[in-house]
N, C-alpha and C positions, 0 to 999 in steps of 0.2 A: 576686517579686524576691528576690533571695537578698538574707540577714540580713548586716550589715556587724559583721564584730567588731571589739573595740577591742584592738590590740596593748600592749605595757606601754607603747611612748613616747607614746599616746593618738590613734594613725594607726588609721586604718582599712586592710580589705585592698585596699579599692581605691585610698585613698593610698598605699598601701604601692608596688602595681604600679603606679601612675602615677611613682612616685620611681625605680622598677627601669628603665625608659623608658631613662633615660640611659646605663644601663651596658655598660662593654663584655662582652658576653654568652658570648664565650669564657671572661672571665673568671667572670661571673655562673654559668656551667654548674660550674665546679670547684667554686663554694661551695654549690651545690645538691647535689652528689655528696659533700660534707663532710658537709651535713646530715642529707639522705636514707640514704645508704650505698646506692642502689638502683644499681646498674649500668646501667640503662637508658639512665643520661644519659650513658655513657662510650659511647655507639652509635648507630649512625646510627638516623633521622635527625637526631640531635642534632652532630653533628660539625662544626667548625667549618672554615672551608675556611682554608687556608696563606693569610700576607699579612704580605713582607717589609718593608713600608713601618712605620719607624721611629713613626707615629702611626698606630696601623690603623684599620680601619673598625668604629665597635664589635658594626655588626651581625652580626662575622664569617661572612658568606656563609649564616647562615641562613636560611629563609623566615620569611614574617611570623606564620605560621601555629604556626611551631616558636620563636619570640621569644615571643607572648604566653602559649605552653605553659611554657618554663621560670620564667617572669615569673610566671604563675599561682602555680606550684607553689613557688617561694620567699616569693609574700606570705601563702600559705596555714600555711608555716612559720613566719614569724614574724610572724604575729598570733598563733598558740598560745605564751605565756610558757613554759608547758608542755614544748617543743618543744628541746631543744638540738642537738650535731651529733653523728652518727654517728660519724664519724670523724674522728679528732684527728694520729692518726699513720698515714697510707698505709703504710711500711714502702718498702723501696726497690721492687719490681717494680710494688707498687700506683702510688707515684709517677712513676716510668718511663713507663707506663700514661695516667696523666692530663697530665704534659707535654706526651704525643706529642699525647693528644685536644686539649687550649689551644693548639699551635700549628700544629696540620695537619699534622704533621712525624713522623717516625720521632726520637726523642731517645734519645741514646744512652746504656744502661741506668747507666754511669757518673758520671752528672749528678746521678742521683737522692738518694745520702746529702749532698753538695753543698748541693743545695736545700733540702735535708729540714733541714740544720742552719741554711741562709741564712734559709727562712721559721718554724723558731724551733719545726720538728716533732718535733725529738729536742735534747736538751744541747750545746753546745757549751763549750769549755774557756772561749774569751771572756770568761763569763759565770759564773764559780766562783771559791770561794773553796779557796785550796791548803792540802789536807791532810794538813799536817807536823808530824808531831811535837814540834819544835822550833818554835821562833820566825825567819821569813825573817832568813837571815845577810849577805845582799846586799840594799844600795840603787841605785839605778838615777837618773841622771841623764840626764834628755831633752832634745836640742836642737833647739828647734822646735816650735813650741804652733798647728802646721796642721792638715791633715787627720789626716794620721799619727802626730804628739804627742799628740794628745784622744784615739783610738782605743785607743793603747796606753798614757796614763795613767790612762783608765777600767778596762782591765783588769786595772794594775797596784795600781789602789785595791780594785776587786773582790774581787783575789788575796791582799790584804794583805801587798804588797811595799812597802815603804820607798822615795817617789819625789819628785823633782822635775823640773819642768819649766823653761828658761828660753828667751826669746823676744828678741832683739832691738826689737820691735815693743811698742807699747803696748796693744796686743790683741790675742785670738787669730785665727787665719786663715788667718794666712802668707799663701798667694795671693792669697786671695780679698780679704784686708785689703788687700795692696798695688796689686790690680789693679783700678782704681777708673775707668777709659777708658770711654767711653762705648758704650751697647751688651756690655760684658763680660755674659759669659754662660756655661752648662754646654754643651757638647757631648756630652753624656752626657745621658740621660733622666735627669729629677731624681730619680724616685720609684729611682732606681738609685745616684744619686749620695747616698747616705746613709747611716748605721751601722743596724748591725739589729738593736742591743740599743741603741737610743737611742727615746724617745717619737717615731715616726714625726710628720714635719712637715706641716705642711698647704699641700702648694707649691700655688701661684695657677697654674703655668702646666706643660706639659709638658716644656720647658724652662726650666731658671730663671734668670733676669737673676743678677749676682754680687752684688746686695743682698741678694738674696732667700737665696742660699748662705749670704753673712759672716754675715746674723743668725739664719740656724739653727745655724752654729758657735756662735759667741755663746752660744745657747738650749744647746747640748751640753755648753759648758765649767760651766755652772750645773748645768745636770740630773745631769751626772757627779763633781758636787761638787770641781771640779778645781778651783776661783779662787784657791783660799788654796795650792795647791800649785805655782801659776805665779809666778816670777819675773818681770815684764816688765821693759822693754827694758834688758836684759841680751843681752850680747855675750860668746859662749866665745871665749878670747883662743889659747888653747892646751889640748894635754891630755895626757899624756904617763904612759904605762905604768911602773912601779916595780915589778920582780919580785922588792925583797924584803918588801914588806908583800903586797903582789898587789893593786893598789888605781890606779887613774886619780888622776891628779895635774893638776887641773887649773886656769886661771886664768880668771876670770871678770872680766867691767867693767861692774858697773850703776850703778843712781844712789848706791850706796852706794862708789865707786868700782874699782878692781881688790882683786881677793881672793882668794887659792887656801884652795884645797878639796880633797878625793879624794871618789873615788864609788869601790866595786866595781864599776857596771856604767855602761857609755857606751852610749847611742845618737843616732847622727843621726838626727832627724825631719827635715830640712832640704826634701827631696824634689829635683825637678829643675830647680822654676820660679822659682829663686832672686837668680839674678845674672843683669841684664839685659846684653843685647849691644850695644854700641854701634860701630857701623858705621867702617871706617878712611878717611872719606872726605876727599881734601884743601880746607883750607878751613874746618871746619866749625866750629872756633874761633873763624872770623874773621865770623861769620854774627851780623847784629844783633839781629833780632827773636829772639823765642823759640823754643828748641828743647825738647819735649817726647819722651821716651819712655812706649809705652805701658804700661811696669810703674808706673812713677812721674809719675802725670796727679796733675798738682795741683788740691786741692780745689776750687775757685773758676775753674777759668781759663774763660773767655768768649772764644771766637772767631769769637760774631758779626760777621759782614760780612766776617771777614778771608778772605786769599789766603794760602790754607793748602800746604803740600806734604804727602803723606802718603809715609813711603821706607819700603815693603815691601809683600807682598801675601800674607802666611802669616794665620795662624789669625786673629791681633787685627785685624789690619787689614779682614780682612774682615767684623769685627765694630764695628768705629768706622766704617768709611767711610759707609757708611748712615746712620750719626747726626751724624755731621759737613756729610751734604753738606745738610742740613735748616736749617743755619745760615749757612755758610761763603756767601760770593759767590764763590770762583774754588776750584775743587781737584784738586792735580796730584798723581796718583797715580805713582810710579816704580818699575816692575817692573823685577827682577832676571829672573824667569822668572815664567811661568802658572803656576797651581796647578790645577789637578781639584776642583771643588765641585758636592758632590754634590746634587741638590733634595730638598727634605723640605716636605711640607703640613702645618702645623701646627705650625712650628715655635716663633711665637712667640703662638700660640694660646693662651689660659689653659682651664684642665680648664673641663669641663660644671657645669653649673650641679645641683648636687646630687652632686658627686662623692663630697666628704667626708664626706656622709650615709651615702652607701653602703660607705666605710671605717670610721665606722663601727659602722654596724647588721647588717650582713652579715655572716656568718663567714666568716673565710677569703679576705674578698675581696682587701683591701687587699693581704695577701700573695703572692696569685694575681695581681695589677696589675701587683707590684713582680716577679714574674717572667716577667710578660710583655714589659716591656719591657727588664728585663736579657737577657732571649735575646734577643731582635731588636737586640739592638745589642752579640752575645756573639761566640761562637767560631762564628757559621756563616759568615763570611767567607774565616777561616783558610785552609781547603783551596784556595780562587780565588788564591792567593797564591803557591803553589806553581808552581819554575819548569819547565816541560815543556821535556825536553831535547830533543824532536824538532821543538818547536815553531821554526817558522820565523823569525816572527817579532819576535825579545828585543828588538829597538831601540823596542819602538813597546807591549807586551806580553808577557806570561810563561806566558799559556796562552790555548785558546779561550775558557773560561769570560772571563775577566780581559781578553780581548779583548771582550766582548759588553758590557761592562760599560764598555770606551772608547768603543764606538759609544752607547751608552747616555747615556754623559754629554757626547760632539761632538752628538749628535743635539738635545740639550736645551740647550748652548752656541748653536749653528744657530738654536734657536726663539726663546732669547732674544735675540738679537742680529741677527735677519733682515734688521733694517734698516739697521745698522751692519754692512757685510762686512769693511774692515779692525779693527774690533774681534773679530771673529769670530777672524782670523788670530792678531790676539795675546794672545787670552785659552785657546786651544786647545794646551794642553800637546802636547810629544811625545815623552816619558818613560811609564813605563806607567800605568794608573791605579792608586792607592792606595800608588804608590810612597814617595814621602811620606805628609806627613800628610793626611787627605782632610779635603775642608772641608769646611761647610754653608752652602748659600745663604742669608744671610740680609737678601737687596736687596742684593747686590754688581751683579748685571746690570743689574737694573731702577738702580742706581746710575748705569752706566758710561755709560748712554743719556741722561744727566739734562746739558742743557748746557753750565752752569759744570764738568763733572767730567770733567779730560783724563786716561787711558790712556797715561802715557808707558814706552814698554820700549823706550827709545835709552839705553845706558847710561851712569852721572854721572860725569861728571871731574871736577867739585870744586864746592864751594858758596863765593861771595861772601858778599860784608856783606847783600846785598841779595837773592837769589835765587841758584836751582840751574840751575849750567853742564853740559849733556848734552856726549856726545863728539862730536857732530855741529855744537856752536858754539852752539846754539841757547842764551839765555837764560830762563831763567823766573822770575819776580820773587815772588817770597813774602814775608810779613808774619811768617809760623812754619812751623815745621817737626817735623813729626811723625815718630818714631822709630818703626814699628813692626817692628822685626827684633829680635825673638824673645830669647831666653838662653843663655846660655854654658851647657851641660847636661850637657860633661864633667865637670867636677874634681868637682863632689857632693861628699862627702862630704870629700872633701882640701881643703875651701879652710877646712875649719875648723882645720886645723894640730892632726893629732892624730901623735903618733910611740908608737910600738908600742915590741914588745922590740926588743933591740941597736940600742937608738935607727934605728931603722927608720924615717923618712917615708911616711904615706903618700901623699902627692901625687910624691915620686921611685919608691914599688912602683909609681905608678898608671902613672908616667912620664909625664904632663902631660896628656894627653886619651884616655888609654886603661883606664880605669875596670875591675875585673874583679873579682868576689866570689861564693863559693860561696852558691846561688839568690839572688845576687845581696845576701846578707844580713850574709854574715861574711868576714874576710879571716886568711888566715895572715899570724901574726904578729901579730898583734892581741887579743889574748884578753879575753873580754867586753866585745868593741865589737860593736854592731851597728847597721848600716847599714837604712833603711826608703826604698822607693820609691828603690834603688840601682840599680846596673849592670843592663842588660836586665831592668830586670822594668816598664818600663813600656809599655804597651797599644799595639802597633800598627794589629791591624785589626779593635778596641774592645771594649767592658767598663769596668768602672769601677773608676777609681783607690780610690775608696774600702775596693773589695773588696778589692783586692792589699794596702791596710794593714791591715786585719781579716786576712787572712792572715799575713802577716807578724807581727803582733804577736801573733798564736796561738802562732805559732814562738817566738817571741823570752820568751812565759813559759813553753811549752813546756821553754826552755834554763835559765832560771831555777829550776822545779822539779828539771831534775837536779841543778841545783849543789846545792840544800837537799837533797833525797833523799841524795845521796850524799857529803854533810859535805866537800863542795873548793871552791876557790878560785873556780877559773877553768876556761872550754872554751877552746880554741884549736882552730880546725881545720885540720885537717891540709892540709900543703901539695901533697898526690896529689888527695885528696879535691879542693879546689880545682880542680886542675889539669884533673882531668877533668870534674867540670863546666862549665869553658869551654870543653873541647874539645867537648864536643856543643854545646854553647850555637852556637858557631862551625859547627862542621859542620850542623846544623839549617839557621841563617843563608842557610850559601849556595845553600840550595836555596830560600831563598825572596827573593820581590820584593825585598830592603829591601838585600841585595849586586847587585842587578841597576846594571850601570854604565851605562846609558842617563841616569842622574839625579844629581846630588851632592842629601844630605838631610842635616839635623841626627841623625839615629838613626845613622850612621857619623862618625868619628874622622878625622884626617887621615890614617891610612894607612890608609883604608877599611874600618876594623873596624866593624862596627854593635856600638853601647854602650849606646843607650840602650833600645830594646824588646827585646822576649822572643819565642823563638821559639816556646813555648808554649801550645798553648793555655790558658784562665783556669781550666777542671777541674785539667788537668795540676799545673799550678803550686800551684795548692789542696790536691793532695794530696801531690805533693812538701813543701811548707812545714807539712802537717797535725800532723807529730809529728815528733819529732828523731832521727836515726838517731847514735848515741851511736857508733856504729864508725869515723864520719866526724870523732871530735873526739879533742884531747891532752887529756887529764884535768888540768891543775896543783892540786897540795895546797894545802893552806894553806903 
């Protein structure tokens, strides 16, 4: 009988390989290959097979034969205390290398210093302190204590730049505080949806309810020492550029009432999901019972037993409906149009039972997790997106790929609703898929089929005191009414009333819903303002918001170092520089899905500009924002 040795945590090695059991073993082979340094396990038959499904299978396509071999060989490593990893830093071809072996996939060699800095294998700036000479000559005031304000005031305390933050809100979150609807949740893998120089969280599920999100902000605004640096609910009233001190002039309103200030540096952390939309429907004044919006769900409300309406069918609604129809007795759903929702298994699944062990006792693994599921929900969509000019078909699709992928999700519409045919007809989009924004099933089908829950797409002439009037006459009597149609996602940044030099507006540059900032960050005419989670730089065909503000805010002290470096005021970029970055931005655009006219979406403007995603893929953008090209900006003195 072989000897059981005792590892330092007091396992044994066959406790050890009984806890390995769980793990996803694509992932498990990368932290073997950290340890060992043996290339063996970079080759078949260790290889794991491709598997685009958003929750994989952990046993990636190995045999069982080749599962308890890597399983072996990693309890065998750490039961020796002895024993540390081979390798700390792949280097970019090494890492190239081992992506491709973790996802079955050819990865392409450009990803690698990307990952190399995301999973924490080489320095990034994020994560330093600036080394100046002098003492930082600029402070920086932040608006918005959400995802994007924590990210970029942890960096700015790192950097030992002079900051504050202020938050309308009595705590941090921004979205995640405000959006409290039942069912809110990530569409984003969680283990993706997180900072990478924060104490990695311990999410319960693969996807995380917005509890589970608000209280690891929460956990971030502490760990980043940021509490005593937040103003809370504080409201920027105005903010107005002075070019002869060089300094933001601006008014605040908190509990200590209105106050001005200057900062040398502005930023909007505000992001996109800010200002709810409220629909122009006639009537809706006149309506008795309660109206709810889904950004603004009150603590407390109980709609046991009630005759609910629900008006919308985008991202939230298909995240309430399932939890409302558990309570409600009657619920009328009112589509404007179908959406495209995509299936996913496991979506509301909580990790394996021993996950966090193997985060962490393992080397490497946790990191190798958190990129496994950032690529499967990254830039391999991108290219399907692309619209093929010979392709036949643009009313319905934009290429064959991106057609296989309609038949993909009618085909799965069909099985869920086989036994409802006229639901079939009107939950089946006929716009291309992923035109919008894609959804995820989470019991919207298994919803529609549930008997109190009517499918109405007759569309609404106006609401009574009492219920909602379709245009067909028909009445429908509700007790409440639920708002869920989406935010106002042009003005960003303009609705906080910032005016630049020669008293310049920006909400008149922007001209009312037409938003435009070089990579989306900086605007001429603005000098040391910067914009986060601005004009096209949000996710269309996925990745995580998170990432794009770690980027961004690399940039943004990126721009801060030159001011100290080089003893001046203020950057101003230039208004060519600009210009031409919207001119690709736009010309990219229209070769992809999101200007295809088959659809109206919230990512285009009223004169059909798309404003709010990026054509981008999330490399590109990563190293576009990685360092600041200084040829691109007006230098101002003091």
């Amino acid at each position: 009988m072989e000897e059981l040795r005792e590892a330092p945590n007091g396992l044994s090695k066959e406790q050890i390989r009984r806890r390995l059991e769980a793990a996803d073993h694509r992932v498990l082979l990368m932290s073997l290959f950290h340890m060992t340094g043996d290339e063996k396990w970079l080759q078949e038959p260790y290889s794991p097979v491709r598997d685009a499904r958003l929750v994989p299978d952990p046993s990636a396509g190995l045999s069982t034969e080749v599962r308890e071999e890597i399983r072996d060989a990693i309890a065998k490593h750490l039961v020796d205390p002895e024993v540390g990893t081979a390798i700390d830093d792949p280097g970019d071809q090494l890492m190239a290398r081992m992506m491709s072996v973790c996802t079955g996939q050819a990865v392409p060699p450009e990803y690698a210093d990307m990952f190399r800095e995301d999973m924490g294998f080489q320095p990034d700036r994020l994560n330093s302190q600036l080394d100046l000479d002098d003492p930082v000559s600029h402070d920086v005031l932040v608006v918005g204590a959400g995802v994007s304000g924590l990210v970029l005031g942890a960096a700015l305390k790192r950097a030992g730049v002079p900051f504050t933050i202020v938050d309308r809100n009595n705590e941090v979150g921004g979205t995640w505080l405000e959006n409290r609807y039942p069912g809110v949740g990530v569409d984003t893998p969680s283990h993706a949806y997180c900072y990478r120089d924060a104490k990695r969280p311990q999410w319960s599920r693969y996807f995380s309810l917005g509890e589970e999100v608000q209280s690891y902000l929460v956990a971030c605004s502490q760990e980043f020492g940021l509490r005593d640096r937040i103003e809370f609910s504080t409201t920027l009233i105005s903010a107005q550029w002075n070019d002869t001190d060089r300094r933001w002039h601006v008014i605040l309103e908190g509990p200590r009432g209105r106050e001005e200030r200057t900062t040398s540096v502005l930023v909007s952390a505000i992001g996109i999901f800010n200002a709810p939309s409220t629909p122009n429907i006639p009537g809706l004044d006149q309506f008795a019972g309660s109206i709810v919006h889904s950004a603004r769900w009150p603590q407390n409300l109980d709609l046991t037993g009630r005759r609910v309406a629900v008006i919308g069918t985008g991202a939230s609604a298909v995240q309430i409906v399932p939890q409302l129809s558990q309570a409600v007795s009657a619920l009328h759903i009112f589509q404007r149009s179908p959406q495209w929702i995509r299936p996913i298994e496991g979506y509301r699944d909580r990790l394996p039972q021993g996950t966090q062990w193997l985060f962490k006792n393992v080397p490497h693994y946790e990191d190798w997790f958190r990129f496994s599921m950032f690529w499967r929900y990254g830039d391999g969509l991108l290219p399907s997106l692309r619209k093929d000019p010979e392709w036949p078909h643009a009313e319905r699709s934009v290429n064959v790929r991106n057609d296989r992928h309609r038949q993909e999700l009618t085909d799965y519409i069909e099985k869920k609703l086989s036994t409802r045919p006229n639901l079939i007809e009107a939950c089946t989009p006929a716009y291309p898929p992923y035109g919008k924004r894609i959804l995820l099933d989470t019991g919207w089908y298994d919803t529609l089929l549930e008997d109190h829950v009517h499918l109405l797409d007759t569309p609404i002439e106006r609401v009574d005191a009492g219920g909602v009037v379709t245009v067909d006459g028909e009445r429908h009597e509700v007790d409440d009414i639920v708002l869920a149609t989406g935010f106002d996602v042009t003005k960003l940044a303009a609705s906080l009333n910032v005016t630049g030099r020669d008293g310049r507006s920006l909400s008149k540059v922007w001209d009312g819903d037409n938003p435009t900032g070089y990579l989306g960050i900086t605007v001429p005419g603005f000098p040391n303002f910067f914009c986060m989670l601005g004009p096209n730089t949000g996710l269309g065909h996925g990745g995580s918001a998170v990432f794009q503000s770690e980027s961004q805010a690399r940039y943004i002290l990126d721009c801060l170092t030159q001011l100290s470096c080089r003893g001046v005021a203020a950057l101003d970029v230039k208004q060519d520089a600009h210009d031409e970055y919207v001119r690709r931005v736009d010309e990219e655009h229209s070769q992809l899905i999101w200007t295809n006219p088959a659809m109206s979406t919230y990512y285009r403007n009223s004169r059909g500009r798309v404003v709010t995603v990026m054509p981008w893929r999330i490399v590109d953008y990563w190293r576009m924002t990685h360092d600041v090209s200084m040829s691109d900006y007006e230098v101002i003195p003091w």
